[in-house]
PDB file of N, CA, C and O in Angstrom:
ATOM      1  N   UNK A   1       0.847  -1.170   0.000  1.00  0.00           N
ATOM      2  CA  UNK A   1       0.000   0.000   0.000  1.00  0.00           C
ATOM      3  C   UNK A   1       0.893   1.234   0.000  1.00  0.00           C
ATOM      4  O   UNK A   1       1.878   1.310   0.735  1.00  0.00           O
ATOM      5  N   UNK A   2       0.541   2.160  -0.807  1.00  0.00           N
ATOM      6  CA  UNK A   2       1.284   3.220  -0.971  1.00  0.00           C
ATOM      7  C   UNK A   2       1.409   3.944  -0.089  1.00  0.00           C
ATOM      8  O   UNK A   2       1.087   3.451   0.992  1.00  0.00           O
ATOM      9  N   UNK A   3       1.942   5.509  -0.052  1.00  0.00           N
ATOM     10  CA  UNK A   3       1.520   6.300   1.160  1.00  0.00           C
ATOM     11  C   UNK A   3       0.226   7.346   0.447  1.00  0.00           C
ATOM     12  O   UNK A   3      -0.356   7.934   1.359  1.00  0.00           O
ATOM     13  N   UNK A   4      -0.134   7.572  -0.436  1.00  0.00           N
ATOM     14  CA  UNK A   4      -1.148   8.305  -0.651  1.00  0.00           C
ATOM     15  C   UNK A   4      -2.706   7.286  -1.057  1.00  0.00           C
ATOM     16  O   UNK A   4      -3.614   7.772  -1.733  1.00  0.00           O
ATOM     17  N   UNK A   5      -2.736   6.406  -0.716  1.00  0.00           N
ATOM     18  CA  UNK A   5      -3.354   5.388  -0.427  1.00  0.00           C
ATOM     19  C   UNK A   5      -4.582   5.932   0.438  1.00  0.00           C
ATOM     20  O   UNK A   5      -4.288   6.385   1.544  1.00  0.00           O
ATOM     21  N   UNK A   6      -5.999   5.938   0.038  1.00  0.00           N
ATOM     22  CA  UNK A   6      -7.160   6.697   0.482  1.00  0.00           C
ATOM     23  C   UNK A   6      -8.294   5.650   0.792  1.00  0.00           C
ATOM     24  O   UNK A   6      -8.961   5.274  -0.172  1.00  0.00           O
ATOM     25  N   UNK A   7      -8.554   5.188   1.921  1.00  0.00           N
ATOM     26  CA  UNK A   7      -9.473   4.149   2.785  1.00  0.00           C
ATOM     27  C   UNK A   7     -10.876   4.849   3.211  1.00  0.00           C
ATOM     28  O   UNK A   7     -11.049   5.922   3.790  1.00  0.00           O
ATOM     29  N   UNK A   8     -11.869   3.853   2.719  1.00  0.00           N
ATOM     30  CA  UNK A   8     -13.319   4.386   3.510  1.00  0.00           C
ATOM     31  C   UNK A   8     -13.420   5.566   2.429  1.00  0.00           C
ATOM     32  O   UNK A   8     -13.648   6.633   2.999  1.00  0.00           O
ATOM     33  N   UNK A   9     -13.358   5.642   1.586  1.00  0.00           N
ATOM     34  CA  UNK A   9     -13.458   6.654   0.312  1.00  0.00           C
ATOM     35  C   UNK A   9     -13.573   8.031   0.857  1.00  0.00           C
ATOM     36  O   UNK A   9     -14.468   8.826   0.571  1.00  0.00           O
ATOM     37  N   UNK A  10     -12.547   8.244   1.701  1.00  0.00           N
ATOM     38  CA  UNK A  10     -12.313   9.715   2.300  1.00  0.00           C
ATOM     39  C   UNK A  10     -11.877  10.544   1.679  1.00  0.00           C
ATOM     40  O   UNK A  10     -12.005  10.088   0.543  1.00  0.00           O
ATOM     41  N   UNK A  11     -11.309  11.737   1.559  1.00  0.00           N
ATOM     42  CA  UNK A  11     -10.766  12.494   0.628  1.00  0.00           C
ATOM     43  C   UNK A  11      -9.240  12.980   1.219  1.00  0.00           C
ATOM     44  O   UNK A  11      -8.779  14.025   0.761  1.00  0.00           O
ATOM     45  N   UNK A  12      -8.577  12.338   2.081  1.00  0.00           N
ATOM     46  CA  UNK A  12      -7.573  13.164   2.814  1.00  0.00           C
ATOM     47  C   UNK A  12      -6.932  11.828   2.430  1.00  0.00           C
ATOM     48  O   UNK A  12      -7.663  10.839   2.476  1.00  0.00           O
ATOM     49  N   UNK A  13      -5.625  11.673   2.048  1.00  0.00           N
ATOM     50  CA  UNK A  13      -4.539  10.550   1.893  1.00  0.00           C
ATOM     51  C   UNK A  13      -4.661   9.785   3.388  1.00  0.00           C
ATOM     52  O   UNK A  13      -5.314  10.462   4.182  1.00  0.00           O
ATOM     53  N   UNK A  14      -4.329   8.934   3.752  1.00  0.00           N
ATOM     54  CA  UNK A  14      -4.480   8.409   4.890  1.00  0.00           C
ATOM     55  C   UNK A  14      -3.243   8.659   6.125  1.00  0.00           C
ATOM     56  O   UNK A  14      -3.315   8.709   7.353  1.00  0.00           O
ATOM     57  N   UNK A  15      -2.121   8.783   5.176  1.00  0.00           N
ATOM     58  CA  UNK A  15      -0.825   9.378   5.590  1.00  0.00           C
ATOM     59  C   UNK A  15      -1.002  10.623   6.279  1.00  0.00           C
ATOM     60  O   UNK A  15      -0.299  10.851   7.263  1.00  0.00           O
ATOM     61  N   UNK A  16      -1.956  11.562   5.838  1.00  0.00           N
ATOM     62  CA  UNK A  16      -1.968  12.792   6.238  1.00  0.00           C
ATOM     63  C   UNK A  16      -3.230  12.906   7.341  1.00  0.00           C
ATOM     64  O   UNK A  16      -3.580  14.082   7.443  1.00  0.00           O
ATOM     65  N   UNK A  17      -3.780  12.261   7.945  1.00  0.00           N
ATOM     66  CA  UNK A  17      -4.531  12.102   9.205  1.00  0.00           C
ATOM     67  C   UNK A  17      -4.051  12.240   9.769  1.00  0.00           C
ATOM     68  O   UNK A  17      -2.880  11.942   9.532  1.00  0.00           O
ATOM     69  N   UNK A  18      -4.408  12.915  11.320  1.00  0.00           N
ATOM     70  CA  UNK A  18      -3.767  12.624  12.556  1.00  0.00           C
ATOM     71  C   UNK A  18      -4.488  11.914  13.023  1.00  0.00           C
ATOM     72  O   UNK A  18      -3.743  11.093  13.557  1.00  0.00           O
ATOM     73  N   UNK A  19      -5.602  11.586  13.241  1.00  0.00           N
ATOM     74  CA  UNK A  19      -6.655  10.611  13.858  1.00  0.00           C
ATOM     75  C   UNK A  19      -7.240   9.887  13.069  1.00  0.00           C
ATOM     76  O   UNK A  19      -7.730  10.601  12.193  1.00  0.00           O
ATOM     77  N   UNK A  20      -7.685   7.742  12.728  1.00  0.00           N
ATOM     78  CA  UNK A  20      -7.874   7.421  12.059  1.00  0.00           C
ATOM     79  C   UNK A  20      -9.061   6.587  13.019  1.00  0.00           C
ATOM     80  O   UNK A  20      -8.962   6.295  14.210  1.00  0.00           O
ATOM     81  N   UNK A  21     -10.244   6.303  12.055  1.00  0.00           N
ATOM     82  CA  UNK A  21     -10.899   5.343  12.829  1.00  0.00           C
ATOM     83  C   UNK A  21     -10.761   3.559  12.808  1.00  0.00           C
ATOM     84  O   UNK A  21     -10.259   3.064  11.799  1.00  0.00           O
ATOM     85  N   UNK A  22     -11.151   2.772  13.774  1.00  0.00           N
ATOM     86  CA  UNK A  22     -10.605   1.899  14.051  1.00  0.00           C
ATOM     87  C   UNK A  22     -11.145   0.826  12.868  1.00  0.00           C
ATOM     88  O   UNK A  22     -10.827  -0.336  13.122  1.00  0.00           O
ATOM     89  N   UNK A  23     -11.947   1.021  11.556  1.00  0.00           N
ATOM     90  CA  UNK A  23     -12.102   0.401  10.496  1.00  0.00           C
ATOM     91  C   UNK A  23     -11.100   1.132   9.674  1.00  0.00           C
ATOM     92  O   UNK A  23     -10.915   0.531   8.616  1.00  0.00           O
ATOM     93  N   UNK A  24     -10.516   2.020   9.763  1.00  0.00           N
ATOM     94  CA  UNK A  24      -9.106   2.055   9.008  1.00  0.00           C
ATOM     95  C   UNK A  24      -7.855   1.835   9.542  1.00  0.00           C
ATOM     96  O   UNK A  24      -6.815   1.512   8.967  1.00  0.00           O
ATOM     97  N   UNK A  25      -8.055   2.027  10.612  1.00  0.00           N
ATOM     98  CA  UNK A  25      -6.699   1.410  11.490  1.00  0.00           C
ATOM     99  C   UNK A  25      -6.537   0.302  10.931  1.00  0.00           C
ATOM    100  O   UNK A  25      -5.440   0.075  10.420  1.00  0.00           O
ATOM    101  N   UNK A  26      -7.835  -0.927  10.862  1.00  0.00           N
ATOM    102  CA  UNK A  26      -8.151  -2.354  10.799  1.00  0.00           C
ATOM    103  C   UNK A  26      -7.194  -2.448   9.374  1.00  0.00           C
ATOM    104  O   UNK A  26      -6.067  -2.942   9.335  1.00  0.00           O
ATOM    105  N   UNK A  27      -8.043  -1.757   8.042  1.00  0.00           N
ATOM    106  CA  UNK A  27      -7.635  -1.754   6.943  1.00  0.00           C
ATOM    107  C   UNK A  27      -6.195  -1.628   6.678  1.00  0.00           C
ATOM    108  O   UNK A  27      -5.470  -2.328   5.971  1.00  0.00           O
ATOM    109  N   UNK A  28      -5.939  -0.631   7.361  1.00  0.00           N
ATOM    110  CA  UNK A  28      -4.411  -0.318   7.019  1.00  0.00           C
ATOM    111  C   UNK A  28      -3.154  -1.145   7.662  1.00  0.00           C
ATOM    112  O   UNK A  28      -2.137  -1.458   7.042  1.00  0.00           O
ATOM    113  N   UNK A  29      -3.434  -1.433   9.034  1.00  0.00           N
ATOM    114  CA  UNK A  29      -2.836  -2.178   9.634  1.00  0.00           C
ATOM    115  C   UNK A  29      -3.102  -3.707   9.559  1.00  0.00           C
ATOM    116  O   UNK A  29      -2.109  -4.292   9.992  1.00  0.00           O
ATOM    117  N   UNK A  30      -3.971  -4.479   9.211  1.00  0.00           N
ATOM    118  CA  UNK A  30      -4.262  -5.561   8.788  1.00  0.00           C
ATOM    119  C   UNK A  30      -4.406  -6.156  10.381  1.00  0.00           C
ATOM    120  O   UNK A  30      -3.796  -7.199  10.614  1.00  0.00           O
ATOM    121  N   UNK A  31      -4.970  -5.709  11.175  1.00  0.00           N
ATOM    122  CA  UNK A  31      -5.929  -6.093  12.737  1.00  0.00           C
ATOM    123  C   UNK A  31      -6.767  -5.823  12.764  1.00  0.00           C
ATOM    124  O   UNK A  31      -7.128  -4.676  12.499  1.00  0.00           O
ATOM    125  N   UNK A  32      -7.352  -6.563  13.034  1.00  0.00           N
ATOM    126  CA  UNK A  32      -9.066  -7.018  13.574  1.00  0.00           C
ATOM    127  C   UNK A  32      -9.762  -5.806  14.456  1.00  0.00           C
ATOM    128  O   UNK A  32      -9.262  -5.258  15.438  1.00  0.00           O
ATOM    129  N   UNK A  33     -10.913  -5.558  13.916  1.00  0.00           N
ATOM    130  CA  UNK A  33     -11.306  -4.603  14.753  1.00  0.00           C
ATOM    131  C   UNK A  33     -11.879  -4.776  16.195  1.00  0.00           C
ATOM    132  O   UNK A  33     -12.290  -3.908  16.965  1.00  0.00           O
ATOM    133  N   UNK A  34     -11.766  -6.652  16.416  1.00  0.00           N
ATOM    134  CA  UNK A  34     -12.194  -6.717  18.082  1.00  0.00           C
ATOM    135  C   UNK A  34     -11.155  -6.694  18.343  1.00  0.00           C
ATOM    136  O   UNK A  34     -11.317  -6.528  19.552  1.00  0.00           O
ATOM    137  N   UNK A  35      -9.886  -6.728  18.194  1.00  0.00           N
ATOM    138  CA  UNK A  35      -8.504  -6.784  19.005  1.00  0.00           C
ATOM    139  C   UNK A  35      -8.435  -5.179  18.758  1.00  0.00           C
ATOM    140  O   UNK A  35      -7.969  -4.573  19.723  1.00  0.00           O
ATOM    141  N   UNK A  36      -8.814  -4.369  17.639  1.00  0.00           N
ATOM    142  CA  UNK A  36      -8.487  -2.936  17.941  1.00  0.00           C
ATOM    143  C   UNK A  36      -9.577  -2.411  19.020  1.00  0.00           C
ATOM    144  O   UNK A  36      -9.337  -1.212  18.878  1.00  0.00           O
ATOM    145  N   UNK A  37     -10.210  -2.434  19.623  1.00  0.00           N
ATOM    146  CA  UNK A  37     -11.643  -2.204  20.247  1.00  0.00           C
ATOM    147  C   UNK A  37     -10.917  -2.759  21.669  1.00  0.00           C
ATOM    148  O   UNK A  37     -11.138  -2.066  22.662  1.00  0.00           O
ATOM    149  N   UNK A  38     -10.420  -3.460  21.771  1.00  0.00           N
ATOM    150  CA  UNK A  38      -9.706  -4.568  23.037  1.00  0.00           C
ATOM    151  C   UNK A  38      -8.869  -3.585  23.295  1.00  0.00           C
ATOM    152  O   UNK A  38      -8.824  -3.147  24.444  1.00  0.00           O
ATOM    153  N   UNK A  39      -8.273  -3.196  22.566  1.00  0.00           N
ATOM    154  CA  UNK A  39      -6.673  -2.400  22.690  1.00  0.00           C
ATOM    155  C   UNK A  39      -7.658  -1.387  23.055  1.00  0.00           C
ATOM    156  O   UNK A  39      -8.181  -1.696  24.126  1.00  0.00           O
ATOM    157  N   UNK A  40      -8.069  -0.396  22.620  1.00  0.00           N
ATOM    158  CA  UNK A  40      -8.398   0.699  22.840  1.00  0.00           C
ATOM    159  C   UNK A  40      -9.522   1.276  24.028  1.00  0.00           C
ATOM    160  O   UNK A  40      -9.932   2.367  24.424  1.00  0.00           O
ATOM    161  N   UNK A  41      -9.710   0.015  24.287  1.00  0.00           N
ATOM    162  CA  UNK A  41     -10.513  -0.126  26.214  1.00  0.00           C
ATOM    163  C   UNK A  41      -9.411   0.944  27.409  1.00  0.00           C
ATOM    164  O   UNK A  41      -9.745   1.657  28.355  1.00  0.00           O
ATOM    165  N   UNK A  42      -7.871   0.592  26.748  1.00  0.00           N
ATOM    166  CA  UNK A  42      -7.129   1.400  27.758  1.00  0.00           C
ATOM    167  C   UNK A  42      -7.405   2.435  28.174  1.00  0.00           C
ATOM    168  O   UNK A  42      -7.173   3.235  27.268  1.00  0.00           O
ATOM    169  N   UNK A  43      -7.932   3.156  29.385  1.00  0.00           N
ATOM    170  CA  UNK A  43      -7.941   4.309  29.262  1.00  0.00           C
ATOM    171  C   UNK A  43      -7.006   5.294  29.509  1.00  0.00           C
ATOM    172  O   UNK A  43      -7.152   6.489  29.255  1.00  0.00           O
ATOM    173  N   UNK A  44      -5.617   4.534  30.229  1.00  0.00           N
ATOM    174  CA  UNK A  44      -4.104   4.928  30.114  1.00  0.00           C
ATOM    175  C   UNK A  44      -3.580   5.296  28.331  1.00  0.00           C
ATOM    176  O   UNK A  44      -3.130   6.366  27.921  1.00  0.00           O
ATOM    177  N   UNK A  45      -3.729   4.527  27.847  1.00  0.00           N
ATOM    178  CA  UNK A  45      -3.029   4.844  26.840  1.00  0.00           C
ATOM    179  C   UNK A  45      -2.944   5.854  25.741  1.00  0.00           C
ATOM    180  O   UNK A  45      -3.992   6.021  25.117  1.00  0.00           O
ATOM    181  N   UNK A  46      -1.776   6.651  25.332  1.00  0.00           N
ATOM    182  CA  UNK A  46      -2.156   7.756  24.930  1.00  0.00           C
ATOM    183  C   UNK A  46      -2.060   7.805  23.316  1.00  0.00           C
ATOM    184  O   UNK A  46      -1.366   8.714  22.860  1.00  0.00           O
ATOM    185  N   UNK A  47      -2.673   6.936  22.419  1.00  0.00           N
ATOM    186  CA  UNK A  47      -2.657   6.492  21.446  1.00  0.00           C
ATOM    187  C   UNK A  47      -3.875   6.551  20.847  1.00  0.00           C
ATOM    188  O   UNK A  47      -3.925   6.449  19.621  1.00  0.00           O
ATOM    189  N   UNK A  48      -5.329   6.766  21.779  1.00  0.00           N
ATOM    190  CA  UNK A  48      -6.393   7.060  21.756  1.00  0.00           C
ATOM    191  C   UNK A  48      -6.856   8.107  22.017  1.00  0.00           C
ATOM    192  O   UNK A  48      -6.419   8.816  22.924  1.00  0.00           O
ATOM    193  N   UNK A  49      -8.091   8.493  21.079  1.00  0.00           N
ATOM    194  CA  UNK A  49      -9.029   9.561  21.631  1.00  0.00           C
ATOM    195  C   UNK A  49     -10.244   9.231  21.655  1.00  0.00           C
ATOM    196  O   UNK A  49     -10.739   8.307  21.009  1.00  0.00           O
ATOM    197  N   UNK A  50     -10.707   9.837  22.271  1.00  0.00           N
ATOM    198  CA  UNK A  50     -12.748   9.611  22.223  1.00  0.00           C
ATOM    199  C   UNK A  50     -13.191  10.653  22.147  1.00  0.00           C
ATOM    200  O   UNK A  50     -13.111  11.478  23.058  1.00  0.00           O
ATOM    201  N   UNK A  51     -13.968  10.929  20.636  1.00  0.00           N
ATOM    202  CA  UNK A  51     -14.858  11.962  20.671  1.00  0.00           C
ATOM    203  C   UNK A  51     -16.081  11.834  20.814  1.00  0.00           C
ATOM    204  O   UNK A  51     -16.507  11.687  19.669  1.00  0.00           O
ATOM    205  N   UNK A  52     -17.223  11.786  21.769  1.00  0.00           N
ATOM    206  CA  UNK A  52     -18.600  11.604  22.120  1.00  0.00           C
ATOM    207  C   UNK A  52     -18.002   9.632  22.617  1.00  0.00           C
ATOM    208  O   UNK A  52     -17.352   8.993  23.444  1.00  0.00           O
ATOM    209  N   UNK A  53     -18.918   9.481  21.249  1.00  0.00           N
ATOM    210  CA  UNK A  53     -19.153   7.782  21.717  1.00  0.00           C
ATOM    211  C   UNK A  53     -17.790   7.063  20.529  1.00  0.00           C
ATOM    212  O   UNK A  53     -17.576   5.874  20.294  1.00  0.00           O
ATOM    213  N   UNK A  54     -17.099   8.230  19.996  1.00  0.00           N
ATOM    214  CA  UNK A  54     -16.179   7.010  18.590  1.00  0.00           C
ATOM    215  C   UNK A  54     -14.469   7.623  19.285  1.00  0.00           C
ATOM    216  O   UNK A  54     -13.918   8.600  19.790  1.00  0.00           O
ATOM    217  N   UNK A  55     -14.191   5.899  18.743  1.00  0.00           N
ATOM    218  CA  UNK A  55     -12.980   5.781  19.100  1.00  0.00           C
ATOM    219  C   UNK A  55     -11.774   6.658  18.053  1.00  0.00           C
ATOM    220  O   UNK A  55     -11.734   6.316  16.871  1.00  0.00           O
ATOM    221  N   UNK A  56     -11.177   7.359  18.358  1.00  0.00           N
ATOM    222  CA  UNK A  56     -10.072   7.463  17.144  1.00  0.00           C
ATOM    223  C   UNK A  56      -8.603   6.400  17.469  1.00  0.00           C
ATOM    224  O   UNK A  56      -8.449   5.860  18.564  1.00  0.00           O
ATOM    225  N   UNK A  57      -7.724   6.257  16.444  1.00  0.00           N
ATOM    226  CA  UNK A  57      -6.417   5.829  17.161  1.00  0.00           C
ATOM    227  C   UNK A  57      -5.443   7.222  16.393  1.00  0.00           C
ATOM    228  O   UNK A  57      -5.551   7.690  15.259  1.00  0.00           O
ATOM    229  N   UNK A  58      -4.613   7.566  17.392  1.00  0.00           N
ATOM    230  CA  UNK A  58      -3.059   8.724  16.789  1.00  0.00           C
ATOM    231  C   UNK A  58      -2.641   7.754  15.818  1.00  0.00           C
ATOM    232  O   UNK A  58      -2.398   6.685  16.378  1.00  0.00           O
ATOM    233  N   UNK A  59      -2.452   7.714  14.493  1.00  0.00           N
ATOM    234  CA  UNK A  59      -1.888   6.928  13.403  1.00  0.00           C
ATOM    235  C   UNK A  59      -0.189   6.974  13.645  1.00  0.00           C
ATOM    236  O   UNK A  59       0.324   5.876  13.861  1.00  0.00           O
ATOM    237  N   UNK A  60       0.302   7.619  13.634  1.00  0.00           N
ATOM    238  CA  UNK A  60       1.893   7.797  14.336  1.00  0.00           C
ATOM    239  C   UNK A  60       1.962   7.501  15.306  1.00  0.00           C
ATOM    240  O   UNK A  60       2.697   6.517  15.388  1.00  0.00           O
ATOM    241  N   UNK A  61       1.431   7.930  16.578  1.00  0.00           N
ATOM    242  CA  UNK A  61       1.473   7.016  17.718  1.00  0.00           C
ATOM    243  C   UNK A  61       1.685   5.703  17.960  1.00  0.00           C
ATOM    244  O   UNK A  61       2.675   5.147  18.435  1.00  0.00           O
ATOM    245  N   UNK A  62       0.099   5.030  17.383  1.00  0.00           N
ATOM    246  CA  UNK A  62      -0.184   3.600  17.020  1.00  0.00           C
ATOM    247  C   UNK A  62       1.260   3.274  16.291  1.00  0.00           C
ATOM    248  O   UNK A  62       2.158   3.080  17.110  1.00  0.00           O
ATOM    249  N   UNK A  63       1.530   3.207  15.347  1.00  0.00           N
ATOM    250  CA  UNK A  63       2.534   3.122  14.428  1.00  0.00           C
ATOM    251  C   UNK A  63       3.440   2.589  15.439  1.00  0.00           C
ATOM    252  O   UNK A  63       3.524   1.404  15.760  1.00  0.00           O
ATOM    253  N   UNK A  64       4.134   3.598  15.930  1.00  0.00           N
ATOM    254  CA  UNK A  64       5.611   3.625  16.888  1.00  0.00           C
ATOM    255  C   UNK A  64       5.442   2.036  17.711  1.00  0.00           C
ATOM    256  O   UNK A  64       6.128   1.014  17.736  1.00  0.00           O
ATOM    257  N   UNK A  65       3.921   2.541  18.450  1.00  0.00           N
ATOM    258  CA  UNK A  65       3.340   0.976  19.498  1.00  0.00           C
ATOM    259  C   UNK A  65       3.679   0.188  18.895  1.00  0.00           C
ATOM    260  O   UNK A  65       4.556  -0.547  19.349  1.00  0.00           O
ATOM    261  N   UNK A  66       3.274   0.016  17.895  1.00  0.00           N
ATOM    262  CA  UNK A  66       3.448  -1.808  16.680  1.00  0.00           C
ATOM    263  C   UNK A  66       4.819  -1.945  16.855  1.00  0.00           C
ATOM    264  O   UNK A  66       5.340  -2.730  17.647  1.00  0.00           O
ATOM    265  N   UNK A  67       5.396  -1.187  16.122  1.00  0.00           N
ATOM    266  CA  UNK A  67       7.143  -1.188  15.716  1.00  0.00           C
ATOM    267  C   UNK A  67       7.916  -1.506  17.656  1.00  0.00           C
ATOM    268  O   UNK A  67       8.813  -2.348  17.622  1.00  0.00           O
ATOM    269  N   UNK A  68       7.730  -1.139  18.598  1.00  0.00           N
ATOM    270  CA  UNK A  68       7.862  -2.135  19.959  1.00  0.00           C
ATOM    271  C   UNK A  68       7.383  -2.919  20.208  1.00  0.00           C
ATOM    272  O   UNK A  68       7.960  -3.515  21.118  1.00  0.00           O
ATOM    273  N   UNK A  69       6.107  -3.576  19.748  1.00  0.00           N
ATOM    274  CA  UNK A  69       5.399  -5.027  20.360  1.00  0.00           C
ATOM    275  C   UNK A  69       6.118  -5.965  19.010  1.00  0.00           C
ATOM    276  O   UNK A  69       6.545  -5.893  17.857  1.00  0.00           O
ATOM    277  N   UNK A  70       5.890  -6.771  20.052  1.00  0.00           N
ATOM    278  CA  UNK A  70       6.320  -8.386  19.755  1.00  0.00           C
ATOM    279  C   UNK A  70       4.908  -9.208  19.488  1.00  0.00           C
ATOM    280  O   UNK A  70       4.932 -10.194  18.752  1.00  0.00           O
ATOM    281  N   UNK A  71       3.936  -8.862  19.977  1.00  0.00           N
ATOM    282  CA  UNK A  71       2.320  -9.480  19.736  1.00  0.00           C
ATOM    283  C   UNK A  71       1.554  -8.915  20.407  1.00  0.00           C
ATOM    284  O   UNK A  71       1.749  -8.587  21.577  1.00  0.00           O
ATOM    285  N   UNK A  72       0.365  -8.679  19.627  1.00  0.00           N
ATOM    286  CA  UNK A  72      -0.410  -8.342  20.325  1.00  0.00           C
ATOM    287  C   UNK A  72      -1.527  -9.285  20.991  1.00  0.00           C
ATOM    288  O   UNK A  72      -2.356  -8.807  21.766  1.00  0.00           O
TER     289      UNK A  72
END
């Protein structure tokens, strides 16, 4: 997948988000959206936001997380 690569037929490259939702997280990252939904229960972690009732994930943030885990 490229970096100007456009998910959920949005109009913003996906690269250029700061906040992605967790059916593009899914898409882009190739994880499940009950293990992203699992993950994002943390309420420590600062990789998330909640606006009202929807989850976002920091796409760079997230990113960095992956690139240190060993499994999730």
């Amino acid at each position: 997948m490229n970096n100007t690569t456009r998910l959920s037929g949005g109009s913003i490259p996906i690269d250029k988000k700061y906040a992605l939702t967790i059916k593009e997280v899914s898409e882009y990252f190739n994880i499940g959206t009950n293990k992203l939904y699992d993950i994002a229960n943390d309420p420590y972690d600062d990789c998330f936001l909640r606006v009202g009732n929807h989850k976002l994930i920091k796409r760079e943030k997230f990113s960095k997380k992956l690139d240190e885990m060993f499994s999730l």
